[in-house]
N, C-alpha and C positions, 0 to 999 in steps of 0.2 A: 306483514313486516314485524309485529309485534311479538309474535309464534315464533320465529325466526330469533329474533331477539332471546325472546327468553330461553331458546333450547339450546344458542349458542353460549350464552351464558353458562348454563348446567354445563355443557360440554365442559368448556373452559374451567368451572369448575372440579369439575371430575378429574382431570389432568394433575391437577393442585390436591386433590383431597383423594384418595384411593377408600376413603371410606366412605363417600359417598355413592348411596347405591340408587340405580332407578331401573325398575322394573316395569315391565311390561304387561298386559291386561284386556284380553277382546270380550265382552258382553253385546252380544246382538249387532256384529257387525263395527264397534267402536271399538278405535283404540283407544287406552287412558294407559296413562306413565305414572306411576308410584315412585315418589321421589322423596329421598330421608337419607339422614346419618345412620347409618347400621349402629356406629358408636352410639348415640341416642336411641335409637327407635329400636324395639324387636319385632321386628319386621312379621317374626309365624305367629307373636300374638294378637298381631294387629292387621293379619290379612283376612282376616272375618266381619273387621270393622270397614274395613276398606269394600269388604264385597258388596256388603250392607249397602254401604254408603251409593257405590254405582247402581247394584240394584234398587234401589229408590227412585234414584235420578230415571232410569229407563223404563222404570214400569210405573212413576208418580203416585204409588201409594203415599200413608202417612208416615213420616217419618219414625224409624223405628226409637223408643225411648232408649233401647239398650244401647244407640252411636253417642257417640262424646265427640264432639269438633266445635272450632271455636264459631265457624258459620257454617251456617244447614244448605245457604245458597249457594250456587256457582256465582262466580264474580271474574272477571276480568282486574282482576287484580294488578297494580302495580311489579314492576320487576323488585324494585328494591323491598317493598315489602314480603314480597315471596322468599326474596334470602333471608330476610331480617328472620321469617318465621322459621327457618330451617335450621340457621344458627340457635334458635329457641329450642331444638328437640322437635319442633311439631314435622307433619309429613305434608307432603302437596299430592292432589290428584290432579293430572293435568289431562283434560280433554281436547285432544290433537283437531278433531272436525270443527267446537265450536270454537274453542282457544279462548278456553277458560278454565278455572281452577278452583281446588278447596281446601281449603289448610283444616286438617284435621288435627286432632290432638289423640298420639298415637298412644300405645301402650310402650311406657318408658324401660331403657336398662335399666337395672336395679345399680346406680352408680355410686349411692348414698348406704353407709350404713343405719343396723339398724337400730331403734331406741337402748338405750344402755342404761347402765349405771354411773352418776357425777363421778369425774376425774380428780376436778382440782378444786370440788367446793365439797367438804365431810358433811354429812347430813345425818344426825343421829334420831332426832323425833319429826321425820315428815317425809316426802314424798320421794321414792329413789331415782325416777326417772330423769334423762336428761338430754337438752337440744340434741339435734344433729347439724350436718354442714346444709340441710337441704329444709329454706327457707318456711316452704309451703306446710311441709311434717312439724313444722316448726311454732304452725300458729293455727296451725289444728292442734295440738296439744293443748297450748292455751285456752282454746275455744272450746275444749275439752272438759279443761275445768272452770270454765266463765261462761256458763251456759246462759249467755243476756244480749237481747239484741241491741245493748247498751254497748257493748265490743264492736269497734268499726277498727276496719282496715283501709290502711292508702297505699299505695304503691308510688314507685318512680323509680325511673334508669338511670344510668350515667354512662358517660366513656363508651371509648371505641371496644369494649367488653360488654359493655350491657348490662353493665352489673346492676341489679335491681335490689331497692331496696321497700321494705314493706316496715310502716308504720303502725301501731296496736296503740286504738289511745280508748277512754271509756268517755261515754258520752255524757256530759255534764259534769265532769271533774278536771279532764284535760281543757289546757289552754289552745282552744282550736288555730287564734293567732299565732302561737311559739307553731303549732306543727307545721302552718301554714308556711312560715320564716325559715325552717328549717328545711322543709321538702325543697323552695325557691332557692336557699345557699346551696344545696348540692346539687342540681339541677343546672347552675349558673354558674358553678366552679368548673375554672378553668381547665384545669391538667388531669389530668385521670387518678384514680381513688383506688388503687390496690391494698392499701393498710389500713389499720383504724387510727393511724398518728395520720393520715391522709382526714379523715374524716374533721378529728379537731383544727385543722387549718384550714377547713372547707367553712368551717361554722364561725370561725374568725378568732379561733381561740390560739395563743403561742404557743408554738411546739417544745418550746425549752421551759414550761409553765412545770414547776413542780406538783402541782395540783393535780390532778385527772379530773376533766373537768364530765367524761363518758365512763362511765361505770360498766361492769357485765356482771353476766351471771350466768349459768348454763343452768341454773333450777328455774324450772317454769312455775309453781309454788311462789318464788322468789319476784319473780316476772309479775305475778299478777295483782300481788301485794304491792309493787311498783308502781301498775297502774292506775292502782285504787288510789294510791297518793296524789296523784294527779301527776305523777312522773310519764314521760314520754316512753317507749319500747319498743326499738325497730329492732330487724337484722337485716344484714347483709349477707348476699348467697355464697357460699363456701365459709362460712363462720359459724363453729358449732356452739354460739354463746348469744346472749338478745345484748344488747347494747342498750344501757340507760341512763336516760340525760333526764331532767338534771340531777345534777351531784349536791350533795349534802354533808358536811360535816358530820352529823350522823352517823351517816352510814359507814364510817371508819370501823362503828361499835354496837351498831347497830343491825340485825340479820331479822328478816321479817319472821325464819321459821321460830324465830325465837319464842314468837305467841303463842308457842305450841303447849308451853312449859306454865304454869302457876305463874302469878303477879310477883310473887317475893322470889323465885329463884331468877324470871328477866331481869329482874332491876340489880339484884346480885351479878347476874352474869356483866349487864352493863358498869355496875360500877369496879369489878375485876377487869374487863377490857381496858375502863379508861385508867388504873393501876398501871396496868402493863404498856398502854401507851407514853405515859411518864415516864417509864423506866426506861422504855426504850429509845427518848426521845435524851432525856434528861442526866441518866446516870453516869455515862461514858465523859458528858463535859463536866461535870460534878468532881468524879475523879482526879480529872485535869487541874482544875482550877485549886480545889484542898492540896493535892501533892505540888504542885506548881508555884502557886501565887499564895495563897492563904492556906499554909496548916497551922496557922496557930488556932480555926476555927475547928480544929480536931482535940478529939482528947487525947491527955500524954497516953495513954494504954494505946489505943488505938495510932494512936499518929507513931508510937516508935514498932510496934507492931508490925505498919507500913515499912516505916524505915528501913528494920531489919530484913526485910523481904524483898525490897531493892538494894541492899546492898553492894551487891555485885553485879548489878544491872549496869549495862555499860553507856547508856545515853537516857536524855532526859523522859519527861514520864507522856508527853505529848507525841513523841516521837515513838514509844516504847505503844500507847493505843493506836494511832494509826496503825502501826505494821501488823498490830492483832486482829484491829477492827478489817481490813485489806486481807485479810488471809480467812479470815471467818467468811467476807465476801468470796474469796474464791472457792471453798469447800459449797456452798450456797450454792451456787451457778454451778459448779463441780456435779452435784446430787442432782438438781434439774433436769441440765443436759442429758447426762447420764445415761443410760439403759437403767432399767428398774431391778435389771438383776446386779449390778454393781455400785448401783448408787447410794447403797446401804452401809456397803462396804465404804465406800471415799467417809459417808457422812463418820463410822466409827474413826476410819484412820486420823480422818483428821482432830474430830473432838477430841478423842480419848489418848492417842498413841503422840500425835505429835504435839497437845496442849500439854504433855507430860515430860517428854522431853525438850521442851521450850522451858519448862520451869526447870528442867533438870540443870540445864545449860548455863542458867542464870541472863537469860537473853529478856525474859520478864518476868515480873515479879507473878507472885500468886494469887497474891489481891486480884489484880489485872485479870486473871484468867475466871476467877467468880463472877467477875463485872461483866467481861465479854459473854461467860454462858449466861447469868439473867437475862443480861439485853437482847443477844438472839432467843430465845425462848419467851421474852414480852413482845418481841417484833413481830412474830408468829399468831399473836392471837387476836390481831386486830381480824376484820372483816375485809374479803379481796385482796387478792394478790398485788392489786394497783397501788393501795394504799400501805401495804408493807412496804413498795419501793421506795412511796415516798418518806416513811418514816426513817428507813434505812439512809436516804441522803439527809434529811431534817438532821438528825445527830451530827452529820459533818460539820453543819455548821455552827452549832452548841459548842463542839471541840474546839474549834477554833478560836471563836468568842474566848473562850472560856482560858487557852494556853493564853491567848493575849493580857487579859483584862482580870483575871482570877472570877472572883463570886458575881464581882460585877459585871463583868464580860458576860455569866452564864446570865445573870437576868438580861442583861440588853441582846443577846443572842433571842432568847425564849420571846424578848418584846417585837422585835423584829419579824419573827416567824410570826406572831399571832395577827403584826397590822397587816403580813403580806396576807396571811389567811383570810382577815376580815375583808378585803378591797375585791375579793376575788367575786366574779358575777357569771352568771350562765345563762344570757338571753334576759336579761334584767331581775333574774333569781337570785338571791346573793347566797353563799356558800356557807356562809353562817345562818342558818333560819332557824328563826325560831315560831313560825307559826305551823299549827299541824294543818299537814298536808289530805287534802281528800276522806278518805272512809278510813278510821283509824278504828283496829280492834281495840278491846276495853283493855289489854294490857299493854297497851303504848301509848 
């Protein structure tokens, strides 16, 4: 009945799925059914493993060391676990007389690309290679260059997907309870996990948090200097970046290949990042508040300078940086989206062409247009794309402070941001740390 069961299944799947292939197979009077996703499996290079594999079974030598399957036995296997392994990629040998089966693990499509060069993180002194979407490539890499059997891996599934996730922590540095807590919240989470804004609401963090409380990185260099921190480092399968929790303050300005460089040009480079995160945090409400609320805190040179340069500016100077800061946001998102072969272009038109005729206009002043190029070009040099966004909104709220309340406004705006900064925690980590973390090189 069982036999039965399961071939009717496959039928019924096959109906559903047009890429499911099962072939047929006589050795010594037996038949066996070769059952796989053609989509997953290549079937002519994996019918040599499959020969193997029967011939063993019927002639009971030793097993050959060149088969790869996750069990060497036949088993009467479960029906749902027999799908479960097909949705996996792997393949089934199904033996019709005894009515039993063997989940092999086949020779895969090639469905992943291959190692490449970083996209979206510039790497000038250290290693060029970088993730791919295919989890396993992903931590042989790592493994690649952390040749320790101090490196342990965990796994775990989710969702009506399967989506699996693998954990990288190093032994005696990572907090084995945070990984413990972590593997159980997505495990135990409810709804299914398609995004990494999924991930954060799994772990119990707010989705409207301006923080990022998950970091990534697609440099695996970057990955393992993460986990010598005692930082956690999973991925997620179809995501060509490793995902790392927890977040640190730090790492706004702080890039691990940085240790590549002499002690005096890191510490340089660090204290030019935190320059330009001021700027870009600070300058645009600065603005606001001197031409708004307080210019008498300006000098007459400089304050009628200003003047003359709004003179025929036709509304106030809060109103006049929104609509700069909103249009610098749209060229931004503009070049991202973009094809790489026009996105050069949007970024010239808009910088140069139409910041020119906006002054021409007299629609904003010129001052105005120096503020908005520093602050995008300080917003740019933090570390990760995550932490640009959040700097990019952080200014919102300075401006506003800042049109309200003048000098004052910009400090209780900057007070504001720093208590929400400081309250911030990740699995009882607090965001502001100041203790060093794990195996720290001599230039950090």
């Amino acid at each position: 009945m069982r036999a039965m069961d399961f071939m009717n299944e496959i039928e019924n799947l096959k109906q559903k799925n047009k890429d499911l292939q099962m072939k047929s197979i006589m050795i010594n009077d037996t038949a066996y059914d070769v059952i796989g996703f053609e989509s997953l499996v290549d079937f002519s290079a994996t019918w040599e493993i499959v020969e193997a594999l029967i011939g063993n079974k019927e002639n009971k030598p030793q097993e050959s060391k060149s088969v790869q399957s996750t069990n060497t036995t036949w088993s009467k296997a479960e029906i749902n676990k027999q799908m479960q392994a097909l949705y996996e990629g792997k393949l089934i040998i199904w033996n019709r007389a005894e009515e039993a089966s063997l989940i092999v693990d086949p020779v895969s499509q090639p469905l992943y690309r291959s190692i490449e060069v970083p996209v979206n993180e510039s790497v000038i002194y250290g290693a060029k290679d970088a993730f791919t979407e295919n989890s396993q490539q992903n931590i042989g890499l790592l493994r690649s260059k952390y040749q320790s059997k101090d490196v342990e891996v965990l796994t775990t599934q989710h969702g009506k997907r399967n989506r699996r996730f693998s954990f990288l922590i190093l032994k005696g540095t990572t907090d084995q309870q945070m990984v413990e807590m972590i593997k159980k919240k997505i495990e135990d989470y409810p709804n299914e996990i398609k995004q990494v804004k999924d991930i954060h609401v799994a772990f119990g963090f707010s989705k409207f948090s301006l923080i990022t409380r998950v970091s990534s990185t697609e440099l695996p260099e970057n990955a393992m200097e993460y986990i010598e921190q005692g930082k956690i480092v999973f991925f997620m399968d179809g995501y060509p970046f490793a995902l790392v929790l927890f977040n640190t303050v730090f790492d706004v300005f702080k890039q691990p290949s940085d240790s590549n460089y002499l002690s005096v040009f890191v510490y340089s480079l660090y204290m030019l990042r935190i320059v330009g995160i001021m700027i870009a945090v600070l300058l645009p409400g600065l603005y606001v508040a001197l031409i708004t609320i307080n210019p008498e805190m300006l000098k007459v040179q400089l304050a009628l300078s200003i003047t003359e340069s709004r003179q025929f500016v036709p509304y106030p100077a809060f109103v006049e940086i929104i609509i700069m800061l909103l249009l610098i946001e749209l060229i931004t998102e503009a070049a991202v989206r973009l094809p790489i072969s026009i996105s050069n272009t949007i970024g010239v038109v808009g910088g140069i062409i139409l910041g020119q005729a906006i002054v021409e206009a007299s629609l904003v002043s010129g001052v105005l247009i120096i503020i908005i190029a520093a602050t995008t070009i300080a917003n740019g040099i933090v570390i990760n794309f995550e932490n640009g966004i959040t700097l990019r909104l952080m200014k919102y709220i300075i401006v506003i402070f800042s049109a309200l309340f003048g000098i004052l406004g910009h400090v209780i705006g900057l007070l504001v941001l720093c208590s929400y900064i400081a309250r911030i925690t990740s699995f009882g980590v607090p965001y502001v740390r100041w203790k060093k973390e794990g195996i720290q090189s001599e230039n950090q």
